[in-house]
N, C-alpha and C positions, 0 to 999 in steps of 0.2 A: 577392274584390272589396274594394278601401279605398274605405272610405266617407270621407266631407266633414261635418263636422255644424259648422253654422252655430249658435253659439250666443247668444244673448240674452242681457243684464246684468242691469238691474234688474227685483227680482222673479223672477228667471230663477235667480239665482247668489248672491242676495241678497235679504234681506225687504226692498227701497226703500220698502214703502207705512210701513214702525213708524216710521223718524224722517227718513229722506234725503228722500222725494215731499213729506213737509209744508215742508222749508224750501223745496225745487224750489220750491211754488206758492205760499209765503208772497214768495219772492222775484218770482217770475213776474207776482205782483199787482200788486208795487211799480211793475217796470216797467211795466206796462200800467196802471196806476193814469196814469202820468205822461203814458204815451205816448197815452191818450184824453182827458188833459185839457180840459175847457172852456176857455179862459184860463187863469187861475191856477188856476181850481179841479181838485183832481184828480178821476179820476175814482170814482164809487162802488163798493162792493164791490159792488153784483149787476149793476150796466155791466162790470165788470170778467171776475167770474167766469161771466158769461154767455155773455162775447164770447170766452174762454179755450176754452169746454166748443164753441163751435157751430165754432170754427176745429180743435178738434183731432177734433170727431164729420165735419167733412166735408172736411177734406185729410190726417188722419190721424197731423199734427203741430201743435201748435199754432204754432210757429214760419211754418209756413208759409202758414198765416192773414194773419199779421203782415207777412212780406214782401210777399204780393199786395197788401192792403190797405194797409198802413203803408209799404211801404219801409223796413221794419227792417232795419237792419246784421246779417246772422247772426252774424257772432261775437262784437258787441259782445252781441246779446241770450242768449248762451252763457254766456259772459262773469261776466255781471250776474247770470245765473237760477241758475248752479251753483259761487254764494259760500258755504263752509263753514266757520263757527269752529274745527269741529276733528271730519272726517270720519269718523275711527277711532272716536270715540265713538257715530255715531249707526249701523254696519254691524252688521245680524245677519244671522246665516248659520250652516247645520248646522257641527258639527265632522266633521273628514273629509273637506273639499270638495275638497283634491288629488288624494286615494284615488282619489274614487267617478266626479269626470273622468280622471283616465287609465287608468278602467274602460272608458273608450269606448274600443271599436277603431276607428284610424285618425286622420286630418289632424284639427283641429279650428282654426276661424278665429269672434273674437267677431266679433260682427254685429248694433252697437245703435245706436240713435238719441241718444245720448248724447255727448257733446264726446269726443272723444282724450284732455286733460289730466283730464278727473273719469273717467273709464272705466278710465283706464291707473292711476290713483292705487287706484280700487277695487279691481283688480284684485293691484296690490302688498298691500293688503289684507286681502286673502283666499290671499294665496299663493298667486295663479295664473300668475303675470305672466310665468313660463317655459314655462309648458305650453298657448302660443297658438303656432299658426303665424303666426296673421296675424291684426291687430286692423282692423276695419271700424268705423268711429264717423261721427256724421253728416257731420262734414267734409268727407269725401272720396264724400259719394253725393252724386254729379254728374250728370247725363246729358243732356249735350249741354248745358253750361253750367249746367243747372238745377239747383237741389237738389231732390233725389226721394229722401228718406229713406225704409223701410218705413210702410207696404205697398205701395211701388210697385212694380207690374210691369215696367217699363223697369229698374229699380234692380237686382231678381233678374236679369234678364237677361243685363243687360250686366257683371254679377257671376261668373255661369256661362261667359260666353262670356272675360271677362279670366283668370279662374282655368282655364281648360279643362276646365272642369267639365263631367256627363252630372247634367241636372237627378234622374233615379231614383236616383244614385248620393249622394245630398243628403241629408241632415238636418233640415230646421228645428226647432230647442228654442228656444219662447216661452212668453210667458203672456197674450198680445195672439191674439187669435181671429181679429181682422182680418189679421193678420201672415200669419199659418197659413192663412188661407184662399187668399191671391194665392201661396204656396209651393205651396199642392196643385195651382191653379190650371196652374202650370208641370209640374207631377209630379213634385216632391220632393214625401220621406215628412216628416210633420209629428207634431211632441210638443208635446202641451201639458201646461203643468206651473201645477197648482192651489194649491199651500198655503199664497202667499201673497197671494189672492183672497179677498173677498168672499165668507160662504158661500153665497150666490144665485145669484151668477157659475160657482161650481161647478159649479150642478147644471145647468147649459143642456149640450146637446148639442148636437156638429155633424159630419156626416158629413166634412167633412174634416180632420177628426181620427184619423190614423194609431194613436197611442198616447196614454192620458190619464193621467196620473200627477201623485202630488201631488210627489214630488220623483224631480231627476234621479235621485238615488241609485239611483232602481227601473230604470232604461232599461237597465242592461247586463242582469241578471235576463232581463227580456222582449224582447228584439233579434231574439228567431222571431217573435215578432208585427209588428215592422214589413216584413217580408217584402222583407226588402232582396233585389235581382237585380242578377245581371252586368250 
């Protein structure tokens, strides 16, 4: 059987939370600092990081908070939120990240919530930018005109149904629980990948969690445990 593993970027392929997540949200602020403005006054950090945390805990982006409520331009707020002085300085990541992905048998397509031009640039990077079938970034999750970036279910979907994909025949590799949950939902096998989480966040458990590992690296090793089927 060839498997599909859908993989994940940041945090996933890289530590995003050491220095790439803080400019994310230091920029994220700015614009939403503006874009909740009083008049001239901008707005406050905890108006700010409040309304940041309640848009991304209940549409599962924060982007998308913003367009329901704001009418925000998505790719001006893309744009603006993933400005980097100088990218290559802030990526850590194992040595060996070529090896230990084309240890995975089979297709392999990234699949993140992250612009095409910061995805594609991270991923020249890290030396992987050859060994993608097919990049997925939030641009192109559409559906039915809408943006439905993960966790949606309409998104997996109609992902499975354009790739001709067999959902058992699937992969997901995240570090979003919520991701993993709407993948098992459909019946792909789901991996979560811990070590560069919070050590609290670690220790929760959730049955659907196929395989739990702190780095990819260990997924070829254990591949009888996710009991892939014809």
């Amino acid at each position: 059987m060839k498997i599909t593993w859908l993989i994940d970027l940041d945090n996933t392929l890289h530590n995003a939370s050491h220095a790439v997540f803080p400019v994310i949200h230091a920029n994220m602020n700015r614009y939403m600092a503006t874009l909740l403005a009083n008049g001239e006054k901008l707005a406050d950090e905890v108006t700010v990081n409040t309304t940041r945390m309640l848009y991304w805990e209940k549409y599962g982006a924060t982007l998308l908070g913003l367009i329901t409520h704001h009418n925000v331009n998505s790719a001006d707020f893309l744009l603006q939120t993933h400005q980097f002085e100088h990218l290559p300085n802030l990526l850590r990541f194992e040595a060996g990240l070529k090896r230990l992905v084309n240890q995975l048998p089979g297709r392999k397509i990234l699949f993140t919530n992250a612009p095409h031009r910061y995805s594609q640039q991270v991923l020249k990077e890290l030396g992987l930018h050859r060994h993608f079938d097919q990049h997925i970034s939030i641009e192109s999750m559409r559906v039915h005109g809408r943006l439905r970036p993960k966790p949606s279910r309409w998104l997996l979907k109609k992902i499975l149904a354009k790739q001709k994909l067999r959902a058992h025949q699937c992969v997901l590799i995240e570090d979003t629980l919520g991701n993993l949950r709407t993948a098992k939902q459909l019946g792909m096998k789901t991996v979560w990948i811990t070590q560069y989480l919070k050590q609290d966040a670690c220790l929760m458990r959730a049955h659907f969690v196929d395989l739990k590992v702190r780095s990819i690296k260990q997924i070829p090793t254990k591949l009888s445990r996710l009991s892939l089927r014809p």
